[in-house]
Each structure stands twice: as C-alpha cells, then as structure tokens.
C-alpha positions as a Markdown table, in Angstrom:
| # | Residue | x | y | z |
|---|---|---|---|---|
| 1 | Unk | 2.6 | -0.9 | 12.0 |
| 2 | Unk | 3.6 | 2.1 | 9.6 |
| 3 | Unk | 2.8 | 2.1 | 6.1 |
| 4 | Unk | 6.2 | 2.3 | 4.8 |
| 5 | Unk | 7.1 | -0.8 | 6.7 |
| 6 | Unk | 3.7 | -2.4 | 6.2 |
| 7 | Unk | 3.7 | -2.4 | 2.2 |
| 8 | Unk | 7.6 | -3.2 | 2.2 |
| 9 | Unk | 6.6 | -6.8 | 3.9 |
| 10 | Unk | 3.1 | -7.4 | 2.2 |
| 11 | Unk | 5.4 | -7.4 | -0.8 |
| 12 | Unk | 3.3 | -4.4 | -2.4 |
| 13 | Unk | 6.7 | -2.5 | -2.6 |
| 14 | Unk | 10.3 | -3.5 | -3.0 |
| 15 | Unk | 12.0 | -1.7 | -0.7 |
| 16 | Unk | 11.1 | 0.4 | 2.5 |
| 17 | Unk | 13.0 | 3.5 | 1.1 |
| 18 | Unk | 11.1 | 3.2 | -2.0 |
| 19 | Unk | 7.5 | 3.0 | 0.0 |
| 20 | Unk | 8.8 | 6.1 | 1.7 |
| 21 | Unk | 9.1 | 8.3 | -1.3 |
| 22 | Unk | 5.8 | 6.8 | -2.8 |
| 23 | Unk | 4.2 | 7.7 | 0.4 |
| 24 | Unk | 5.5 | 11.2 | 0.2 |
| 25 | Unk | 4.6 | 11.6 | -2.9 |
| 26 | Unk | 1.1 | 10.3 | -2.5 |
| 27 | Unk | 1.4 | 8.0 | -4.5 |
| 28 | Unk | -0.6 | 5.6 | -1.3 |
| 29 | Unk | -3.5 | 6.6 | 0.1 |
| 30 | Unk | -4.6 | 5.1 | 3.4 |
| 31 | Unk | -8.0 | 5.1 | 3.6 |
| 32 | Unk | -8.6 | 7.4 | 0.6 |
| 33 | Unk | -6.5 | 9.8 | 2.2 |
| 34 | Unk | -2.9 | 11.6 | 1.7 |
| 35 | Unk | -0.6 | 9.9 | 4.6 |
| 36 | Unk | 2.6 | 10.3 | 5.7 |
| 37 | Unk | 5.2 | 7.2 | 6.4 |
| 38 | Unk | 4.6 | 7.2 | 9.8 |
| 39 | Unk | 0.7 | 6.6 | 9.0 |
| 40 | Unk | -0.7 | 3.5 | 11.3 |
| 41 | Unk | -2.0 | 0.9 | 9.6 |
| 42 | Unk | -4.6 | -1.5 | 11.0 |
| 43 | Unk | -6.9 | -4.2 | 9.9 |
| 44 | Unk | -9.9 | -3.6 | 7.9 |
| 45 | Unk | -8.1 | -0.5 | 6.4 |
| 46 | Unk | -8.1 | 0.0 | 2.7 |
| 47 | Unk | -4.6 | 0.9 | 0.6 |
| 48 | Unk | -4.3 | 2.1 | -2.5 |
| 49 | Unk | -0.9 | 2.2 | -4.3 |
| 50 | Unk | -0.3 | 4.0 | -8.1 |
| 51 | Unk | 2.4 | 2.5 | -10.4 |
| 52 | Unk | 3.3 | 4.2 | -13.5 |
| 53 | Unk | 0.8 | 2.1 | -15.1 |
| 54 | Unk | -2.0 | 0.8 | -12.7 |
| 55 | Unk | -3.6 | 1.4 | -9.3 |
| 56 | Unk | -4.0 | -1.6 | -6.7 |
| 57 | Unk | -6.6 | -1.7 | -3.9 |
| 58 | Unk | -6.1 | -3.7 | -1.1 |
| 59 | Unk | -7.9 | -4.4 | 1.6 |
| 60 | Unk | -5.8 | -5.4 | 5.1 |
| 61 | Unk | -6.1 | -8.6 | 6.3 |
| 62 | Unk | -3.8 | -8.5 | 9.2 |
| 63 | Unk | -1.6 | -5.6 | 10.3 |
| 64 | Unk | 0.6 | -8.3 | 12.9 |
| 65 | Unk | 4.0 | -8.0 | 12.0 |
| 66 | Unk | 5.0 | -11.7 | 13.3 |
| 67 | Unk | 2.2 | -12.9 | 11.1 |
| 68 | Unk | 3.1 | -11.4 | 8.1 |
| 69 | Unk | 7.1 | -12.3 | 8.0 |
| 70 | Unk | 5.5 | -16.1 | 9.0 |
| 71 | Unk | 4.0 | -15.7 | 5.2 |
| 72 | Unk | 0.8 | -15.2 | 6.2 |
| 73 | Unk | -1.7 | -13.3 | 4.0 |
| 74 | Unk | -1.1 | -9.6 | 4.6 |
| 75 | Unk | -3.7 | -7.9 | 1.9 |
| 76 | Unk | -6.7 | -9.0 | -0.1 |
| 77 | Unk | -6.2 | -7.1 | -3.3 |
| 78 | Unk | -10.1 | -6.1 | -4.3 |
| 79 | Unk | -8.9 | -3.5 | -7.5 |
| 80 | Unk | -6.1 | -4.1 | -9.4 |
| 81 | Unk | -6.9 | -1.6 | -12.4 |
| 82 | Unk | -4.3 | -0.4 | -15.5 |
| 83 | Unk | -4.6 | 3.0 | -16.7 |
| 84 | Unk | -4.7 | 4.5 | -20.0 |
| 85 | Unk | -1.8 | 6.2 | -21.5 |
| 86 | Unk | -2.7 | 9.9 | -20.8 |
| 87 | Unk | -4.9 | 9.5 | -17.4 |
| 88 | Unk | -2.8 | 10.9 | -14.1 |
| 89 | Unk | -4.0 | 8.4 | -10.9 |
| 90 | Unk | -5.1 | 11.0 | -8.7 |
C-alpha cells in the first residue's frame, strides 16, 4: 500500500492530502529514509512521522488494507518522543 494512503487509515494522519505534503516534505521517513508518496509500505517496516511538536515511531503491524479499515491494528507505536522548543526533527 502507499504511504500516503497507509498513514491516512492507520489514523497517523488526518487526511491523505495532508500525508502527501508531509511526505514531500519529509516530514516521514520509511525506514529511516526520505520517501516519496508513492513509497510501498510493508510489514515489519518502521515509520517515523514529525509533528510541530514530537516525533512518532511506529513499527507496521500489517500493511493489508481490508484489515486495517476492519479496525484492525495497523502500527505498534515503539517512540512517541516531544521535542524541545528550539530542536528541528531531522
């Protein structure tokens, strides 16, 4: 599934337009690495996603898109870390 689409229905991100732009920013990383929205995502990988204010690692539990809108557990968040006032994510 692509990333964009991926962290729009594991709830990471609002909306799919807004997971684009993040994406392009690179504001994700897939893997530790710069991605674009068309970036596969598969189980086992590792996401990380930087808000304004904190970064969140997650770790994919499932990448099946019938599983997921089922409400089944998409990511197993293993970081979820705020960051000081002056420090730039990445």
């Amino acid at each position: 599934m692509r990333i964009d689409k991926f962290l729009k229905l594991s709830r990471l991100v609002k909306r799919r337009a807004v997971a684009c732009e993040m994406v392009d920013v690179g504001a994700v990383r897939l893997n530790g690495r710069k991605v674009k929205p068309s970036a596969e995502v598969r189980d086992s990988d590792v996401i990380e996603v930087a808000y304004p204010k904190r970064i969140i690692r997650a770790e994919v539990i499932t990448a099946d898109e019938r599983t997921i809108k089922r409400g089944g557990a998409s990511v197993r968040v293993t970081e979820d870390r705020r960051l000081a006032e002056d420090e730039i994510p990445w």
